[in-house]
C-alpha positions as a Markdown table, in Angstrom:
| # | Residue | x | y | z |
|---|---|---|---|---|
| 1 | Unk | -15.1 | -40.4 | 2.8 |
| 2 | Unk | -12.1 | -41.9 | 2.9 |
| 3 | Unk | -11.8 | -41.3 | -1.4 |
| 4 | Unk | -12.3 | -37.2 | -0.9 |
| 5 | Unk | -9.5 | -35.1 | -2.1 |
| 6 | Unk | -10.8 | -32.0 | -0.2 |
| 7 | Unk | -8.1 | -29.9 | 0.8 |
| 8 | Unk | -8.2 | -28.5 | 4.3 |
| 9 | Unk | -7.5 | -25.5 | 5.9 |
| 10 | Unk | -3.8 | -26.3 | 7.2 |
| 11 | Unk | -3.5 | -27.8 | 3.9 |
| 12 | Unk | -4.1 | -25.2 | 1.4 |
| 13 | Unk | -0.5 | -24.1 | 0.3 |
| 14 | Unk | 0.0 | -20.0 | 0.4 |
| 15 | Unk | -1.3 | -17.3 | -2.0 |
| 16 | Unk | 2.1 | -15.9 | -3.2 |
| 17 | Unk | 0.4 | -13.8 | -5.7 |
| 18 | Unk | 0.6 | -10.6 | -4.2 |
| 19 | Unk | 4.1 | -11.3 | -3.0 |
| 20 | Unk | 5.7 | -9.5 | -7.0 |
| 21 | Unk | 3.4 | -6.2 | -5.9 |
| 22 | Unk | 5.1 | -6.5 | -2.3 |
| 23 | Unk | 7.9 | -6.9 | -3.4 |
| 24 | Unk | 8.1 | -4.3 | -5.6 |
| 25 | Unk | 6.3 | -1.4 | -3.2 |
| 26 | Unk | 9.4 | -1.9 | -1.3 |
| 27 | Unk | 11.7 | -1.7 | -3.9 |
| 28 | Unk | 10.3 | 1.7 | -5.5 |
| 29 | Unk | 10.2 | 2.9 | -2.1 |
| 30 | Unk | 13.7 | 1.8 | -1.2 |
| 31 | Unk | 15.1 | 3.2 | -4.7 |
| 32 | Unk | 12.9 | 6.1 | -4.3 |
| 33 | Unk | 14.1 | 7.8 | -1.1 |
| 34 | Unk | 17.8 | 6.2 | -1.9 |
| 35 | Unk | 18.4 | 9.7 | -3.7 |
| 36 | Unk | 20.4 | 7.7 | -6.3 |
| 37 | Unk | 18.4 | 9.6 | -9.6 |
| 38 | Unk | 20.6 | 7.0 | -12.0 |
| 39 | Unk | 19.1 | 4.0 | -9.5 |
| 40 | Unk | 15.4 | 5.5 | -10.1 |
| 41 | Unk | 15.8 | 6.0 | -13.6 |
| 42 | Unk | 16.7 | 2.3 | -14.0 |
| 43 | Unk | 13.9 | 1.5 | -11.9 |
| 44 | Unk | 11.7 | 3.5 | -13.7 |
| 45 | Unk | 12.8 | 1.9 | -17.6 |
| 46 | Unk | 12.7 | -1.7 | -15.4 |
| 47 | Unk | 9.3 | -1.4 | -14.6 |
| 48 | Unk | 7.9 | 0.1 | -17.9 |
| 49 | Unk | 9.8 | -3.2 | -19.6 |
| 50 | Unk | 7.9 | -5.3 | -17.2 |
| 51 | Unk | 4.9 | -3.8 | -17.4 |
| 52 | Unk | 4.9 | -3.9 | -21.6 |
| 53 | Unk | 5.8 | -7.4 | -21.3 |
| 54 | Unk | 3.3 | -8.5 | -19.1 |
| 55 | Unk | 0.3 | -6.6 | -21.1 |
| 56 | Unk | 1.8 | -8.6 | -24.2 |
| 57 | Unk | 1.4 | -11.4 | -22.7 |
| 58 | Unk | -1.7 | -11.2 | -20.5 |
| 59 | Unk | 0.4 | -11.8 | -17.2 |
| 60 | Unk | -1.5 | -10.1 | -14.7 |
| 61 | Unk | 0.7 | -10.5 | -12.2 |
| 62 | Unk | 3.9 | -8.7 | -14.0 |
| 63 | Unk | 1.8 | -6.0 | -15.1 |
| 64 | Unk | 0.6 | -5.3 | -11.3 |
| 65 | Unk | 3.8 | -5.3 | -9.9 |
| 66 | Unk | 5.0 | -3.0 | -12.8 |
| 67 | Unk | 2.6 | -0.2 | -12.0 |
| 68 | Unk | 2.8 | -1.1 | -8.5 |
| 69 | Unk | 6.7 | -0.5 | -8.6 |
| 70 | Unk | 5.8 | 2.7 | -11.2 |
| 71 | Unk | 3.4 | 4.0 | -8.3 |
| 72 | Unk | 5.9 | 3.7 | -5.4 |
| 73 | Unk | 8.9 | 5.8 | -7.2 |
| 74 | Unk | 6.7 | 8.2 | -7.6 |
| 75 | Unk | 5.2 | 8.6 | -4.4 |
| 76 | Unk | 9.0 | 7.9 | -2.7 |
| 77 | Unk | 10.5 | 10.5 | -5.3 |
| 78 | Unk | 7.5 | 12.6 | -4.4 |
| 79 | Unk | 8.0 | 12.3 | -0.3 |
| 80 | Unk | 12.1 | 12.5 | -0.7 |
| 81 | Unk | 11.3 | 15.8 | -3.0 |
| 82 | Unk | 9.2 | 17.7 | -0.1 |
| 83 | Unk | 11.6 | 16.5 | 2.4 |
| 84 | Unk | 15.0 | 17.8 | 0.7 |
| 85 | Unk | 13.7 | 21.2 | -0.2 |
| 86 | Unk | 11.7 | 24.5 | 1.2 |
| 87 | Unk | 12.9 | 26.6 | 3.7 |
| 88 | Unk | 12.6 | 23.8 | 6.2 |
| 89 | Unk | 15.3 | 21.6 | 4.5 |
| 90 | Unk | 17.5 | 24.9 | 3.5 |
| 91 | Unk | 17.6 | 25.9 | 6.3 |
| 92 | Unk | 18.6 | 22.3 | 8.1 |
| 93 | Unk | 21.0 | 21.6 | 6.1 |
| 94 | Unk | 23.0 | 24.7 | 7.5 |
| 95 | Unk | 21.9 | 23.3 | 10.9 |
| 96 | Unk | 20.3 | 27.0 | 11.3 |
| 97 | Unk | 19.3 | 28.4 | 14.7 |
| 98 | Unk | 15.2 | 29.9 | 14.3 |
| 99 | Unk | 12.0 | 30.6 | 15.8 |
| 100 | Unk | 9.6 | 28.0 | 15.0 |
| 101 | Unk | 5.6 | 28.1 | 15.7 |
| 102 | Unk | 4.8 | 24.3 | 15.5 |
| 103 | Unk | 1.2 | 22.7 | 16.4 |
| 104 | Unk | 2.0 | 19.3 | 18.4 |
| 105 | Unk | 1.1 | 15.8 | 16.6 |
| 106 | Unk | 2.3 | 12.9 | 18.4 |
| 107 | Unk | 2.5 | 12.4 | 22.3 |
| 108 | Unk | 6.4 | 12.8 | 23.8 |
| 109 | Unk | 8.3 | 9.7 | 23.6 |
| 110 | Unk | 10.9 | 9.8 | 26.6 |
| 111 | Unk | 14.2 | 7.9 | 25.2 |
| 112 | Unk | 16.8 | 7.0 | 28.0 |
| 113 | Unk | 20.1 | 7.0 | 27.2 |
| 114 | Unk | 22.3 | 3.6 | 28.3 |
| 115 | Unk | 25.5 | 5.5 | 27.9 |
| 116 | Unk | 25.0 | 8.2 | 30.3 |
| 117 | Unk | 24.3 | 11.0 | 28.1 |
| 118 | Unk | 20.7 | 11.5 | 29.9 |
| 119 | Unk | 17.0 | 11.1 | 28.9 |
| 120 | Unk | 16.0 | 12.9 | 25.3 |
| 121 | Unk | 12.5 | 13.8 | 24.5 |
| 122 | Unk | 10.9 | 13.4 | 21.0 |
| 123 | Unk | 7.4 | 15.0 | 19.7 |
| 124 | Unk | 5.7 | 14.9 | 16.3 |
| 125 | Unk | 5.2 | 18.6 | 15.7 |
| 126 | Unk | 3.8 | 20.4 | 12.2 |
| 127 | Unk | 5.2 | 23.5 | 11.6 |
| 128 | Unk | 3.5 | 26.0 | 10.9 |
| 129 | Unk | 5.7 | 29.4 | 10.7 |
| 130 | Unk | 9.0 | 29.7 | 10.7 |
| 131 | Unk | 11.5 | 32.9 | 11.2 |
| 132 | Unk | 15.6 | 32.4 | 10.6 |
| 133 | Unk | 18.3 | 34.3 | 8.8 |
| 134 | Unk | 16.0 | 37.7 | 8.6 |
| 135 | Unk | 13.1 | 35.7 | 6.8 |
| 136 | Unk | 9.5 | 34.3 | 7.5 |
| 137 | Unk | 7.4 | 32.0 | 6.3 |
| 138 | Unk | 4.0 | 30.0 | 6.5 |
| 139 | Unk | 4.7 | 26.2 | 6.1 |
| 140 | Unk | 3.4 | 23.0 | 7.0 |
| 141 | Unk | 5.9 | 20.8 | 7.4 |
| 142 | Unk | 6.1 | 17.9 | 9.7 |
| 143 | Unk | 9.4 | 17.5 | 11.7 |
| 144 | Unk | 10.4 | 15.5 | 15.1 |
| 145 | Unk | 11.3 | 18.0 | 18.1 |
| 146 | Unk | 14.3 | 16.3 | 19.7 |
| 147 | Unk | 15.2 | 17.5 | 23.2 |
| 148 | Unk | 17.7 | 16.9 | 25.8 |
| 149 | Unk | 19.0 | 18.5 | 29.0 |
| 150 | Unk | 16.8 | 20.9 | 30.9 |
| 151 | Unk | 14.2 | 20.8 | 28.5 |
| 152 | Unk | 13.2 | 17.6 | 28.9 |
| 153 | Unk | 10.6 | 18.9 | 31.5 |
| 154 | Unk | 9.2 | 21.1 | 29.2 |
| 155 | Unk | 8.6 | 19.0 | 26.1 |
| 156 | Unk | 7.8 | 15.7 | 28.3 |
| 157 | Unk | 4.4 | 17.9 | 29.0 |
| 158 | Unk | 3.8 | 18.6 | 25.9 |
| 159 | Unk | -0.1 | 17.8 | 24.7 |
| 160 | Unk | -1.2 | 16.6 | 21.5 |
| 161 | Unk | -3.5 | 19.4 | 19.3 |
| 162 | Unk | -1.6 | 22.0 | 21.1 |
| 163 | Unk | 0.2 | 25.1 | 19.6 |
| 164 | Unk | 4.1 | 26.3 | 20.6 |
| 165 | Unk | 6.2 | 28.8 | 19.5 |
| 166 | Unk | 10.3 | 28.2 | 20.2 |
| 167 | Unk | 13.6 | 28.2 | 19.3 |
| 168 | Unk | 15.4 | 25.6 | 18.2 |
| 169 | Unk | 18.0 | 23.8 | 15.8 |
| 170 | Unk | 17.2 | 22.6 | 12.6 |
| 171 | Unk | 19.2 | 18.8 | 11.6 |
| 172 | Unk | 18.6 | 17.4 | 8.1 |
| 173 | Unk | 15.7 | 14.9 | 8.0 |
| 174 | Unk | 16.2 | 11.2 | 7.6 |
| 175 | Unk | 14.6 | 10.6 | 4.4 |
């Protein structure tokens, strides 16, 4: 068959029609959680034009990206909102000492310093009460329990599923 124009596997060029909607995930996202409002607004008029344009003219491709780029600033916005408010947030963003009751999500990660600051510990933790500046309250919020010094012991044993109540220092989250 020396005539065929069969296309092989190694042949075949690549499917780059996804690449728009991957494109634009990470761009919502990025924009999203940039907390630039002006940048998400943009965004947000960006991909309504693309999206109108690509239903007027039948381009399926354009018209995914648009509501996939729609979908992820609202999610990021969504995420970046619940992050940078509550109690929690508040109350990091004044780098508040309180008593935390936390249930444990993630197995300690042992992080050794090359500068001779010591080893650190970090846990996944949800939290699920809080108590600081002569309040309470019932959350669930998931934060990362960073630990260094002599309490590297305690956390390193710290087991998944498992409930603790402590006190600790609140830092703003990384959004």
């Amino acid at each position: 068959m020396s005539g065929s124009s069969a296309v092989g596997p190694e042949e075949r060029p690549h499917d780059l029609r996804l690449l728009p909607a991957a494109v634009a995930a990470w761009a919502g996202m990025w924009l999203a959680t940039s907390g630039s409002t002006s940048a998400l607004v943009v965004a947000g008029i960006v991909a309504v034009g693309i999206g109108a344009m690509g239903v007027a003219r039948s381009a399926r491709i354009a018209t995914i990206a648009a509501v996939v780029l729609l979908g992820s600033l609202m999610a990021g916005s969504l995420r970046a909102h619940a992050l940078t408010t509550g109690p929690v947030a508040e109350l990091a963003a004044d780098r508040a000492v309180v008593s935390l009751v936390a249930r444990i999500t993630t197995e300690p990660q042992t992080v050794t310093s090359n500068l001779g600051w010591g080893d650190q510990v970090r846990v996944g933790a949800e939290v699920l009460q809080l108590d600081g500046r002569g309040q309470a309250w019932s959350v669930r919020q998931n934060v990362t329990i960073e630990a260094s010094g002599d309490r590297v012991q305690v956390w390193t044993g710290a087991q998944v599923g498992s409930t603790v109540a402590f006190d600790g220092r609140l830092g703003r989250a990384e959004v």
